[in-house]
N, C-alpha and C positions, 0 to 999 in steps of 0.2 A: 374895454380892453382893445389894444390896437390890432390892426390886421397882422404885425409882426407876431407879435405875442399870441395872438390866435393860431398862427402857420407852427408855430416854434411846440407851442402844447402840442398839437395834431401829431406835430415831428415825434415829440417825446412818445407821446401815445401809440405810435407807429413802434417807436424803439421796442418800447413795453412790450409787442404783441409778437417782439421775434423770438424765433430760439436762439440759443445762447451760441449755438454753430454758426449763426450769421454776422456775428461783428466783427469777423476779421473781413469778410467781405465787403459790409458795412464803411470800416474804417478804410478799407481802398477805396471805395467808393467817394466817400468823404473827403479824402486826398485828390482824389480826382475833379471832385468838384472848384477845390480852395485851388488848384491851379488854374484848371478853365476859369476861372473869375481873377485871377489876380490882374494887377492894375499892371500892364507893360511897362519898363524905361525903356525910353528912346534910344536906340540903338546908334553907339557912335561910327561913323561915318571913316572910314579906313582907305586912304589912296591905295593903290595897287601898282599904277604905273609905273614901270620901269622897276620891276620889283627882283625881274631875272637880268637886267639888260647887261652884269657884268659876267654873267655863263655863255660859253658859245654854245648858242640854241639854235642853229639852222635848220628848221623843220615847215617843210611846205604846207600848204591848206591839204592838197592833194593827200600829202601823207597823213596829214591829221583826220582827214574824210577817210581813208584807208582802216585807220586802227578804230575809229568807230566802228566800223562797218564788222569789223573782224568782231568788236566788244561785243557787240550787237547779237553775231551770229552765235558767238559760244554762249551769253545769256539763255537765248531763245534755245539751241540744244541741251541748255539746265532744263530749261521750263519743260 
């Protein structure tokens, strides 16, 4: 018998020993696994540039450092 078919009984034998409450847990479990392993596609590649440049957007670094800062602080008074 292979080591697959060895693991896969064990697996079954494992199933066999739960209560019948545990396979919805189980089967998320299970879904969780079959993503964590699924095989990636390569993600296609998207320009960006010049994506706003026909809005008039005149916004300084200064001001964009500003509304961080501001994001930043009312976050941190959630937490």
């Amino acid at each position: 018998m292979s080591t697959v078919q060895v693991v896969k009984q064990r697996v079954y034998q494992a199933i066999d020993g739960l209560p019948s409450e545990s396979f919805e847990e189980l089967t998320h479990f299970l879904d969780f696994l079959k993503f964590k392993y699924q095989v990636q596609q390569p993600r296609k590649v998207m320009a960006l540039g010049g994506l706003w440049k026909h809005l008039d957007f005149d916004v300084t670094d200064a001001e964009v450092r500003a509304l961080r800062q501001r994001v930043t602080a009312q976050l941190l008074r959630k937490v």
